[in-house]
KOLVOVO-810676 format. One line per field, with one value per residue (C-alpha): residue number from 1; x, y, z. Coordinates in Angstrom, 3 decimals. Layout:
// KOLVOVO-810676
pos = (NUM|...)
px = (X|...)
py = (Y|...)
pz = (Z|...)
This chain:
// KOLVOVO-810676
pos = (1|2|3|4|5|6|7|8|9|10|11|12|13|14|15|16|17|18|19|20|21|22|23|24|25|26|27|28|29|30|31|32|33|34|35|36|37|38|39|40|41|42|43|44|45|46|47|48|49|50|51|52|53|54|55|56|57|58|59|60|61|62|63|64|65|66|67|68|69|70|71|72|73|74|75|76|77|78|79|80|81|82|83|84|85|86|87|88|89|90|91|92|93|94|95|96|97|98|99|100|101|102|103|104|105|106|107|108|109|110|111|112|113|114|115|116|117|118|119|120|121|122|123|124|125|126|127|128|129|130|131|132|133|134|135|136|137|138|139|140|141|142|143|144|145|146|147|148|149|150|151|152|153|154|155|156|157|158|159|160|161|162|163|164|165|166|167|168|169|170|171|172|173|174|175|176|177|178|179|180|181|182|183|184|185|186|187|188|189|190|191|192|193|194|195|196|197|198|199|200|201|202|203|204|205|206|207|208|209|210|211|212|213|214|215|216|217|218|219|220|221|222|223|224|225|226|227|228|229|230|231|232|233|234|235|236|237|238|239|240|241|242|243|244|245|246|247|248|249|250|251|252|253|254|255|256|257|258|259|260|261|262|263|264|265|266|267|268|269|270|271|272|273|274|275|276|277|278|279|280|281|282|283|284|285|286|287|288|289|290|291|292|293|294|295|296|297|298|299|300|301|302|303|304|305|306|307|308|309|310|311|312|313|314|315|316|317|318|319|320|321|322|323|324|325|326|327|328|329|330|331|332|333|334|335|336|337|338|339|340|341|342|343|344|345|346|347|348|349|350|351|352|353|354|355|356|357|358|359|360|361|362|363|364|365|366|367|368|369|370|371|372|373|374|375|376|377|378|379|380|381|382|383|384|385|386|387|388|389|390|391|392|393|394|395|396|397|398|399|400|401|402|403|404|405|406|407|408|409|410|411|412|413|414|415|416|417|418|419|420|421|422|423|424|425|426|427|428|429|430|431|432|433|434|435|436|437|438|439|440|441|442|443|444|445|446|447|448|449|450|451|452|453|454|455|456|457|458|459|460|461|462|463|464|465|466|467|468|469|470|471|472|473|474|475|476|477|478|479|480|481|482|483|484|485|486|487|488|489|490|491|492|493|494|495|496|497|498|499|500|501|502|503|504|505|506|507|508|509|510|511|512|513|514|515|516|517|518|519|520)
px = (0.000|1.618|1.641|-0.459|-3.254|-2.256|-2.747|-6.253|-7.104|-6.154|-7.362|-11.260|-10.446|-10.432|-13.107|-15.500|-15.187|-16.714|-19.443|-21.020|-23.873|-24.450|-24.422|-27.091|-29.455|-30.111|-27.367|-28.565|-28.029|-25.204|-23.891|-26.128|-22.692|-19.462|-15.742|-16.700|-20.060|-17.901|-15.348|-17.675|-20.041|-16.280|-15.000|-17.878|-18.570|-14.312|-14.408|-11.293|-11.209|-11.386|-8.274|-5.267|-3.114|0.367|-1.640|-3.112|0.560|1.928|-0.738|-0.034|4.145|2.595|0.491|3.681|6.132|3.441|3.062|6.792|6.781|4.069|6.148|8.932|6.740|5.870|9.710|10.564|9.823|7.381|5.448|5.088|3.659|1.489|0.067|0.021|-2.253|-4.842|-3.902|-2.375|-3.543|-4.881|-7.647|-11.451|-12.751|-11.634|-12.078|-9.737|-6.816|-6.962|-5.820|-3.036|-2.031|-1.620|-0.042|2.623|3.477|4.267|6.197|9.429|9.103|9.140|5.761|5.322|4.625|2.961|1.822|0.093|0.492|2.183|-0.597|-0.265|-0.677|-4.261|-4.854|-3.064|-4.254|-7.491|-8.565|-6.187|-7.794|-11.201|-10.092|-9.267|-12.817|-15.044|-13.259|-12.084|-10.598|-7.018|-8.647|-11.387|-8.231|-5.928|-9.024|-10.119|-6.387|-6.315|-9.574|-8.345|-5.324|-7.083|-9.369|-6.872|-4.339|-6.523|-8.216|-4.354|-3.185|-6.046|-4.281|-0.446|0.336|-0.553|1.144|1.056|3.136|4.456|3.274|2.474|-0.581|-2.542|-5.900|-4.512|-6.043|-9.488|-10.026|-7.688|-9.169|-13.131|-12.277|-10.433|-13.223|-16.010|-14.690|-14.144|-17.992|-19.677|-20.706|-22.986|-22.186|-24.701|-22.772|-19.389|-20.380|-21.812|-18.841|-16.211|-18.241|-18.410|-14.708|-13.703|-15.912|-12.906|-9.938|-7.165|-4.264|-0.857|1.272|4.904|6.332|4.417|4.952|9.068|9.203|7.386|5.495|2.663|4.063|2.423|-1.038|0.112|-2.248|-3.819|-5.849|-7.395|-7.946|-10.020|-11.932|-12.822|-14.352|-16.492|-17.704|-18.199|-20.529|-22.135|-22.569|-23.995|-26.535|-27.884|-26.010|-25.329|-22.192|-21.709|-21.043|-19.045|-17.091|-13.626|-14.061|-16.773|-15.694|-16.377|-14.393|-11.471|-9.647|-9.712|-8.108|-6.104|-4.983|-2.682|-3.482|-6.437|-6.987|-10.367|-10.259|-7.591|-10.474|-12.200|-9.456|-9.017|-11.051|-10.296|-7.211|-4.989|-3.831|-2.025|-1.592|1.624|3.019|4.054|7.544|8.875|10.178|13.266|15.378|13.775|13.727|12.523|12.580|15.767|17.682|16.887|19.104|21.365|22.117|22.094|25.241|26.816|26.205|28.277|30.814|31.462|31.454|34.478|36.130|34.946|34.182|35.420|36.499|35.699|39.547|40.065|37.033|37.928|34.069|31.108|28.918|25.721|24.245|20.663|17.552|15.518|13.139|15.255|17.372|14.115|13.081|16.700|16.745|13.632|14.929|18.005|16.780|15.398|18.062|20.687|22.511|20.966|18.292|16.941|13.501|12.318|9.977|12.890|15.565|13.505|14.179|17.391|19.815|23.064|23.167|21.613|24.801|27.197|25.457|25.890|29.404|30.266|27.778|27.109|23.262|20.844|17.553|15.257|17.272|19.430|16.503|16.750|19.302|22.774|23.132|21.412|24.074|26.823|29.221|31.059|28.315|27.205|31.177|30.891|27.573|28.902|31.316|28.161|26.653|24.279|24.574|21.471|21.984|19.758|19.782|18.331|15.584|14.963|14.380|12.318|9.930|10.222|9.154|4.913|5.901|6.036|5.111|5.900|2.647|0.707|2.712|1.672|-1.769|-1.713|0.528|0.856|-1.157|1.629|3.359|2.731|3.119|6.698|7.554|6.522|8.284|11.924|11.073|11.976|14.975|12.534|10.112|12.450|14.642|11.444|9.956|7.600|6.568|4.250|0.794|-0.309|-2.822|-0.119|-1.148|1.273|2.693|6.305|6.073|9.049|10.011|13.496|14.640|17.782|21.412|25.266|27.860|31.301|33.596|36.804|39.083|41.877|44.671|43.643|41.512|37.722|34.906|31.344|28.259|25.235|22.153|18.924|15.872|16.260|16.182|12.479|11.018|8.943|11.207|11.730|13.939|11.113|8.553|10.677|11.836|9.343|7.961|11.627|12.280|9.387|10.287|13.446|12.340|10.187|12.431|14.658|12.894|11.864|8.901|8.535|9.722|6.738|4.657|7.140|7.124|3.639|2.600|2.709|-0.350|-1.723|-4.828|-5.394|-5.844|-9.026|-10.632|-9.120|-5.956|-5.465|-6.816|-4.003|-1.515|-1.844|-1.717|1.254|2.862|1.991|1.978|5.039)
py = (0.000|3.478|6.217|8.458|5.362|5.039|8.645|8.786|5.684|6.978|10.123|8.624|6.681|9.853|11.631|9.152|10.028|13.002|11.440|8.387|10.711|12.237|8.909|7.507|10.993|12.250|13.309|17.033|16.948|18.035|16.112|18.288|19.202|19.704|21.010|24.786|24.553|23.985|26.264|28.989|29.007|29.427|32.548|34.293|34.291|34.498|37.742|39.159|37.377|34.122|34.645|34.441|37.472|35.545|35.048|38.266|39.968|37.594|38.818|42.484|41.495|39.763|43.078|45.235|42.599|42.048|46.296|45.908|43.550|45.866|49.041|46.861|45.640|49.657|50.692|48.117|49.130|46.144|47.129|50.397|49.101|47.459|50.378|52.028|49.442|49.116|52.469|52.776|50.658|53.489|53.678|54.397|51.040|48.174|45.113|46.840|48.079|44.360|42.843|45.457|45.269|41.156|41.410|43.734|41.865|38.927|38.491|39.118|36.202|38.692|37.259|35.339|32.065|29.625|26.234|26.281|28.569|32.171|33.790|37.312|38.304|37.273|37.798|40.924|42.565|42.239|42.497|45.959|47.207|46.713|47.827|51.380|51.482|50.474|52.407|49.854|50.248|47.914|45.133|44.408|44.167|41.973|39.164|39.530|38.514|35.874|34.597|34.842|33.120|30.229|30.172|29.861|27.847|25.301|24.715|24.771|22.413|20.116|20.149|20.029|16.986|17.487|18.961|22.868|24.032|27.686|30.204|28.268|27.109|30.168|28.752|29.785|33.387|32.449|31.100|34.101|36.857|35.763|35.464|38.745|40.315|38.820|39.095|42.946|43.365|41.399|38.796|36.304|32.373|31.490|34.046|32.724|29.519|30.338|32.774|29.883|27.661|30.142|30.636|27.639|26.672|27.390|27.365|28.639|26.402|28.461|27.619|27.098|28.936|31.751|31.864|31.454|33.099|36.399|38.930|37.068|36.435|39.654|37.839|35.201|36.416|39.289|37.159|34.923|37.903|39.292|36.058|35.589|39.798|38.382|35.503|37.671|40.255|37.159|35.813|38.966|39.355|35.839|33.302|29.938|27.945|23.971|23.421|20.493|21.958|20.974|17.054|16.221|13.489|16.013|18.876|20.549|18.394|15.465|17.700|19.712|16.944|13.914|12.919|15.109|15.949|16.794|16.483|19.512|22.102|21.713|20.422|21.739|25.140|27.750|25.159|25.256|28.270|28.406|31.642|30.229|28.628|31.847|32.347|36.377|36.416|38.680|38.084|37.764|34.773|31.198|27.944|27.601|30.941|32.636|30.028|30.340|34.258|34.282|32.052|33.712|37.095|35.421|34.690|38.032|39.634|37.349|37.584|40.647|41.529|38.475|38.545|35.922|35.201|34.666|31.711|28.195|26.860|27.909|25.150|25.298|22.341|21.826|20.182|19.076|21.209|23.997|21.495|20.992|24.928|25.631|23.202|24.901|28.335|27.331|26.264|30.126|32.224|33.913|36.463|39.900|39.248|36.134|36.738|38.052|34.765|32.411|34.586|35.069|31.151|31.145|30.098|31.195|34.699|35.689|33.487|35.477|38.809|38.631|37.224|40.676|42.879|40.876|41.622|40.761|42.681|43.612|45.933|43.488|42.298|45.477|47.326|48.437|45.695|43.036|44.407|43.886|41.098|40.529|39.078|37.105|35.848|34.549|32.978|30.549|29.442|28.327|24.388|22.923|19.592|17.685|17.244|14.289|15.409|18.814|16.945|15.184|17.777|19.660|17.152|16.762|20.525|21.403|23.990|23.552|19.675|17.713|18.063|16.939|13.993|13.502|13.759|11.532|9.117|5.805|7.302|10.015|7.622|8.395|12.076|11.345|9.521|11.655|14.303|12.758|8.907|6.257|7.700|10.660|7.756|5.671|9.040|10.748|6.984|7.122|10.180|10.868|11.127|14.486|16.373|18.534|21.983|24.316|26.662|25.318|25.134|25.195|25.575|24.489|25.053|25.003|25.862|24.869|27.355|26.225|28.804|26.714|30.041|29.561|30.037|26.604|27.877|26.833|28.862|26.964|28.076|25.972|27.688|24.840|27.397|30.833|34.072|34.997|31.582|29.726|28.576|29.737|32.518|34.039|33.321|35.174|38.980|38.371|42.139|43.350|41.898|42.895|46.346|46.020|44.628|47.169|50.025|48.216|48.904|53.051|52.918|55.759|54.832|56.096|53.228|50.683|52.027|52.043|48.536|46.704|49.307|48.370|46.315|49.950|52.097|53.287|54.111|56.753|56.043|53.070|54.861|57.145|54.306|53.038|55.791|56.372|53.060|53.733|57.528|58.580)
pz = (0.000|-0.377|1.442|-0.143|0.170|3.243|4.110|2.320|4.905|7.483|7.125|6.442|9.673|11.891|10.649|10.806|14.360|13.672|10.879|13.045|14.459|10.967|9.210|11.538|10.624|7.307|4.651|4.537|8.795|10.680|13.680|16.696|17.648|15.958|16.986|15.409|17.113|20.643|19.548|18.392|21.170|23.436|21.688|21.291|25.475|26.205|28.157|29.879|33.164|31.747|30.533|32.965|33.468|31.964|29.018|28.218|28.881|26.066|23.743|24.563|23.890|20.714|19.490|19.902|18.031|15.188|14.710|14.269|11.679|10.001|10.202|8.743|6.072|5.004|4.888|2.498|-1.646|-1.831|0.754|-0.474|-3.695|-1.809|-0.193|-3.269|-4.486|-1.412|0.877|4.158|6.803|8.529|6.196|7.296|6.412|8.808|6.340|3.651|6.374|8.267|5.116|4.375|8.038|7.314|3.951|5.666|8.562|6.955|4.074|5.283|8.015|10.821|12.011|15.078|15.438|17.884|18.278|15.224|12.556|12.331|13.631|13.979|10.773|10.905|14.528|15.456|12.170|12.274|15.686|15.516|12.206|14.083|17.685|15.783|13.839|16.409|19.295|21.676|24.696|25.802|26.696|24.975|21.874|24.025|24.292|20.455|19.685|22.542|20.762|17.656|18.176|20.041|17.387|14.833|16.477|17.028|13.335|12.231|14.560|13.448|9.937|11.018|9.537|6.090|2.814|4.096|6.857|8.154|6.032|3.533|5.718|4.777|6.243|9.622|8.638|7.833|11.320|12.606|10.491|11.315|14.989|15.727|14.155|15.424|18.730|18.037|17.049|20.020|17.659|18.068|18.488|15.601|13.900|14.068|13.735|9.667|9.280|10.184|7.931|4.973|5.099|5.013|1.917|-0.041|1.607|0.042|-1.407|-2.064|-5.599|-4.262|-7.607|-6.783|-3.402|-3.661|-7.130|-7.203|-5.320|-4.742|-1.355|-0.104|-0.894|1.202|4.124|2.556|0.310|3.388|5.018|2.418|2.419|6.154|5.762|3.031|5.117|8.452|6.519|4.495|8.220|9.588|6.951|7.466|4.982|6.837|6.682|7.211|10.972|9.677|7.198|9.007|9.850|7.261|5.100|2.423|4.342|5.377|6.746|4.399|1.681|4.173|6.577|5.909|9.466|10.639|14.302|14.496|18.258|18.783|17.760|20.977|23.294|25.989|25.843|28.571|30.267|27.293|26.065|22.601|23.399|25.448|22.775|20.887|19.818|18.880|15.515|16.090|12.893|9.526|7.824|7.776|10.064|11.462|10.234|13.809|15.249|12.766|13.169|16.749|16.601|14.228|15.980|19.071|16.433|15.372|18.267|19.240|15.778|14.632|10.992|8.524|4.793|2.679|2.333|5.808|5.847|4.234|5.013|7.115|8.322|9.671|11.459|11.930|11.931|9.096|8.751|8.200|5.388|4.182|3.729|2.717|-0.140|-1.574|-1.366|-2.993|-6.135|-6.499|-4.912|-7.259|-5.774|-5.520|-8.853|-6.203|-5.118|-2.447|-0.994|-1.684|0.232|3.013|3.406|2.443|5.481|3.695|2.904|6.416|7.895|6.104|6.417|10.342|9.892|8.305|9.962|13.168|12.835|10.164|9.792|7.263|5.641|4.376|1.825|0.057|-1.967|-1.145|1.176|-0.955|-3.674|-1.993|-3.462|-0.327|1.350|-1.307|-1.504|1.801|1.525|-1.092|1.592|3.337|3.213|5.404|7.390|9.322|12.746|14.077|17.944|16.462|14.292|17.621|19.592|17.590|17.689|21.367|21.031|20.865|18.237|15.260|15.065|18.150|20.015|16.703|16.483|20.223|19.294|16.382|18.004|15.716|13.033|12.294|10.859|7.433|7.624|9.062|6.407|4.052|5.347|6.418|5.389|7.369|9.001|10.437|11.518|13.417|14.899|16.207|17.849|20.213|22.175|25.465|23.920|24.683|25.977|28.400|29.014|27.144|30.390|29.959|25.813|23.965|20.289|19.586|15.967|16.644|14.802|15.258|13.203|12.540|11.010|9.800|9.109|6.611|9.379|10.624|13.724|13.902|15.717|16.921|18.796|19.667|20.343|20.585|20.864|19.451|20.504|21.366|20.267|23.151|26.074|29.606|28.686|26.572|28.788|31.752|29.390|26.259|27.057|26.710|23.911|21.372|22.982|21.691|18.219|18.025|18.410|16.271|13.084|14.305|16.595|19.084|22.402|24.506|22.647|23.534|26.934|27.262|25.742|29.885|30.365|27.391|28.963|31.419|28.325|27.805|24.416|23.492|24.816|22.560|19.360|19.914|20.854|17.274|15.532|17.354|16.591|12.705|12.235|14.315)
């Protein structure tokens, strides 16, 4: 039998789960309850004490490091076409600036990420674009992107083993997009419930050419986006949605989902917060590249600047995923002329960039830097090696796969192999089935670089989890560091200093607050 049969089985196997009250009724009947009904009915009612302080204070780190991203997004020349195409953010109508706000705070892999999906760009955006129109105060915004990202985590994680992962999982921002709104306008359950089922009626399915080869990167979220608006207004005015749309055998998940998880919709409402799982994108760039520059920012600062004659071979060490990511990039990157959506993923040029500069940021996408020859001298010194403890651990990790792997248990099996074949299936083994609350999540795509320099010397740092991805050390300073991020790329101090009182601000204090973040 192969795997894709295999899949297919297995994949009918799980959601009949879902079907065996539907079969025994009529076709044209749902199940009387479903995972969005559950998760629906939850959202709409979440109000802010139901939410524990820890996890409302990562939210309000996670608003601040997503309006960085955005403001990062606007200084580059593509985003700026963008704008020029659908307006500033700060435009009067909320549907049309929540999907410019996503478009620019993702592209450049500045986005944050959790257990599942990048999020923010769907559930920062939108419940900010809204917060601004419909006058909240601080917050009633911090528990529409709480709900949001439950939302939205959730319906991702449901589809984490299966073809699309990171950003290329753009359904993440239906469920994000519909939530932070919904949330925003006081919604009704019945109402989420269609708008969640109209969205995902046709979920959207990213081309890999276009995504690594061309602009169309900057739809990547802005086109979801646009989608879950439609289905909210479609919702409001009374059109109805399936309330079975994700595990139907005719749904979702069994196009989505090589090994659907129906069950992680509901599980665990108001115990276990996704919310903890996030991890603070503080380097641009795709799985595995964080780790990457942070160790080679520990090597410059001990060597200083390098020239490419002084390097005989950089290597960087790491897990599969990122080999995985890299080897996709690479077919598209080609020097300065290589697109923007393959560099992004590209592990070799950021390497070499912090070797010279001993930071990489945004900046460095964009002309002179991205001109410069040096770097790009330096970056064909660069190869990249799998390291099987790292592969290990990042499955031992709830971000980005581990805890679906928990969840599936045997039946991952076939998504393993698909991935890494047999050699991922027999490293990764058995782990604890899950069903852990997330208060001590970690994400650990992790990085080794060895400089060997041409005077015979070599030069190695090890980091396992990143800078800013989830871990204790994130979990302890997260506020400080999307403070510093955020300064990083211009934002006004006084909104960085402010962003701890963020839940105290009233109104009109956080109507100013944005425009501040934005405007200034």
């Amino acid at each position: 039998m192969t795997a894709a049969v295999l899949s297919e089985s297995v994949a009918r196997a799980l959601c009949e789960q879902w079907e065996s009250q539907a079969r025994s009724t009529t076709r044209s009947r749902p199940p009387a309850d479903t995972p969005l009904r559950e998760l629906s009915h939850w959202a709409a009612n979440l109000r802010p004490e139901h939410i524990p302080c820890r996890v409302l204070k990562l939210a309000a780190s996670q608003v601040l490091s997503q309006i960085a991203s955005i403001r990062a997004g606007l200084e580059h020349p593509l985003g700026r076409r963008l704008v020029a195409a659908f307006g500033h953010p700060m435009q009067r109508d909320p549907r049309t600036a929540a999907s410019v706000f996503a478009a620019l705070g993702s592209w450049l892999n500045l986005d944050d990420t959790a257990y599942a999906g990048h999020l923010s760009n769907s559930t920062v955006a939108v419940p900010l674009a809204f917060a601004y129109a419909r006058q909240l105060d601080g917050l009633s915004l911090l528990t529409a992107v709480v709900a949001a990202n439950e939302c939205a985590a959730r319906i991702t994680a449901s589809a984490t083993l299966g073809p699309l992962r990171g950003q290329s999982a753009v359904h993440t921002h239906l469920a994000g997009a519909v939530a932070g709104r919904l949330h925003c306008d006081r919604a009704t359950a019945d109402q989420w419930e269609n708008a969640f089922g109209l969205a995902f009626a046709m979920p959207n399915w990213p081309l890999m050419r276009a995504f690594l080869a061309s602009d169309a990167r900057l739809f990547n979220t802005f086109t979801p986006v646009r989608t879950a608006m439609d289905a909210c207004d479609a919702a409001a005015a009374g059109l109805r949605g399936a309330p079975d749309i994700i595990e139907h055998q005719d749904g979702f998940l069994a196009r989505f989902a090589t090994v659907p998880l129906p069950q992680a919709v509901a599980k665990g409402l108001g115990r276990r917060w996704h919310t903890e799982t996030l991890s603070f994108k503080m380097h641009p760039g795709g799985p595995g590249i964080d780790a990457a520059v942070d160790c080679a920012a520990e090597i410059h600062r001990e060597l200083g600047p390098l020239r490419p004659e002084d390097v005989r071979e950089i290597v960087v060490e790491a897990s599969l995923y990122t080999l995985f990511a890299g080897e996709r990039a690479a077919q598209y990157v080609d020097g300065p002329r290589s697109p923007l959506g393959a560099l992004v993923l590209d592990v070799p040029y950021p390497v070499a960039t912090t070797l010279l500069t001993g930071e990489f940021s945004v900046d460095d996408f964009s002309a002179p830097q991205l001109d410069d020859p040096v770097r790009w001298s330096l970056a064909r010194r660069v190869r990249l090696e799998h390291d099987t403890a790292m592969t290990r651990e990042l499955f031992l990790s709830d971000a980005p796969f581990g805890e679906a792997v928990r969840e599936a248990g045997p039946l991952a099996t076939p998504w393993l192999r698909g991935f890494g074949g047999d050699e991922l299936v027999d490293l990764v083994g058995g782990l604890e089935a899950g069903g852990r609350d997330f208060s001590r999540s970690t994400k650990a795509t992790g990085a080794r670089v060895v400089v060997r320099l041409a005077d015979g010397r070599t030069i190695s740092r090890t980091r396992l989890i990143p800078l800013g991805a989830a871990g204790p050390d994130t979990r302890s300073r997260h506020s400080q560091m999307v403070q510093e991020k955020f300064l990083s790329v211009g934002g006004p101090r006084r909104v960085a200093d402010t962003v701890e009182r963020l839940h105290r601000m009233r109104k009109g204090g956080v109507r100013r607050w944005i425009e501040a973040a934005f405007l200034d």
